[in-house]
N, C-alpha and C positions, 0 to 999 in steps of 0.2 A: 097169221102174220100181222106185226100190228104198221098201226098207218102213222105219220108221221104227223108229231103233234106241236113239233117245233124246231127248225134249223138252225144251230147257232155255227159261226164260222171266225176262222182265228188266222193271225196272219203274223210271220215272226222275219226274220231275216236273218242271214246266216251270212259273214262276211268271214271269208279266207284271209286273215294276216299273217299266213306264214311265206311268202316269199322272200326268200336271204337274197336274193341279187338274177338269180338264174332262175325263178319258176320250179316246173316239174321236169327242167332237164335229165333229172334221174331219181330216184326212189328216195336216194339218202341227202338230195340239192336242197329240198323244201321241209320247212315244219309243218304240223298239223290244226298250228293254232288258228284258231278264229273266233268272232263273237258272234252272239247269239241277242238279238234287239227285240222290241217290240214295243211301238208309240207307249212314248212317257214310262216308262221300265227301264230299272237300272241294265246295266249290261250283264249278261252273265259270259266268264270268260273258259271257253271250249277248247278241246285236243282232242287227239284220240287217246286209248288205251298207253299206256305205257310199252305193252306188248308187242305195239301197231307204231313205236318209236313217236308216241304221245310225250308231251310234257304234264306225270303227274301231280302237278301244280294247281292244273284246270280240271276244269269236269268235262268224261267226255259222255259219250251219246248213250255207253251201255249205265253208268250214272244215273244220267237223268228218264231213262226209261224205268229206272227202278223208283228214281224217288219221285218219279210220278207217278205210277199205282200206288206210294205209299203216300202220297199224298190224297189224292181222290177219297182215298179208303177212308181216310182219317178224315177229308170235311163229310162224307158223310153218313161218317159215323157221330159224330160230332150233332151233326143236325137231327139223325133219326134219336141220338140221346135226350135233346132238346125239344122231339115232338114228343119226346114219351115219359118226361118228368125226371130220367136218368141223371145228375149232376155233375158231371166230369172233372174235376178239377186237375189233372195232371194227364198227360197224353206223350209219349213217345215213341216212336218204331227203329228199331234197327233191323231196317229189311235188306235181304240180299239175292243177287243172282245169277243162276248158272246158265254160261253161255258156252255152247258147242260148236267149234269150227272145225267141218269136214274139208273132203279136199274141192267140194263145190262149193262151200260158204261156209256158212257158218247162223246158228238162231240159238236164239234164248229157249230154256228149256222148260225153265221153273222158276219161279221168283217166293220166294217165302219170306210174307211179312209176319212183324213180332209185336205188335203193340201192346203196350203196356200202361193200364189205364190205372188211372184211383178216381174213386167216385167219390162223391159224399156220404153214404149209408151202406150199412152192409146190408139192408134190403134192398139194394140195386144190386148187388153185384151179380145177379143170377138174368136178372133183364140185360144188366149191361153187358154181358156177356150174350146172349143170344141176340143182340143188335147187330153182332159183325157180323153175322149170317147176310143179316138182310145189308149193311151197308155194302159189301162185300157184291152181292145179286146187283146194287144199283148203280155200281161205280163204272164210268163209262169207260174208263179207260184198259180198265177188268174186263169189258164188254167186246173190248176191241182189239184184245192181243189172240193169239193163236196159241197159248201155251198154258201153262198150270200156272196159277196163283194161287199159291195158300197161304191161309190166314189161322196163324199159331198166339193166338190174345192170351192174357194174364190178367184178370181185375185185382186190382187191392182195394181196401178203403183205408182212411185217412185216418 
């Protein structure tokens, strides 16, 4: 097991502005909207699901749990590129996730990210390709879910 080699801690705020006049008088009284803060960060503006009688205008939570494994993945893939001489020049993912609601809840089941890299040489493309292994192994938030992530990469070069 290993021991703990550094605590970082993060702190965001979550404010409800969906009250039309009457609160959660009833299911269908209230919207889902709210924001989402954190000191000196723009706002990002939240809902639910569309499904969930979200406004999908905003992003809501099953959103940004996707494009935050898909983001992790990519800074540090990005980085393990940059310790290993790899040269990235183009980097995008169009990741997606499936989410399963029983009649006791509901969870994410899989997430499958697509990134799509171009390097500078075609003698990376074979390193830069075995990097998402490992960014993938270091990404904390991969580290942190209870479900399958997989990681479906393409390199090109330029």
């Amino acid at each position: 097991m290993s021991s703990i080699h550094k605590r970082h801690r993060y702190s965001t705020r979550v404010q409800w502005t969906g009250n039309t006049g009457s609160g959660t008088s009833e299911y269908r009284a209230y919207e889902r909207s709210h924001e989402i803060t954190a000191a000196g960060k723009p706002t990002i503006a939240g809902s639910s699901d569309p499904a969930f009688r979200g406004d999908a205008a905003r992003y809501n939570p099953e959103e940004l749990l996707v494009s935050s494994l898909s983001a992790c993945h990519m800074l540090w893939y990005l980085h393990l590129c940059a310790d290993a001489g790899v040269v990235v020049t183009d980097y995008s993912d169009m990741s997606r996730g499936v989410m399963e609601e029983t009649t006791s809840g509901g969870r994410f089941t899989l997430v499958i990210l697509q990134p799509r890299v171009t390097v500078a040489s075609p003698d990376m493309i074979e390193k830069a390709m075995q990097l998402h292994t490992s960014a993938h192994m270091h990404c904390f938030i991969a580290n942190s879910v209870n479900f399958e992530v997989r990681v479906e990469p393409e390199i090109a070069c330029i």
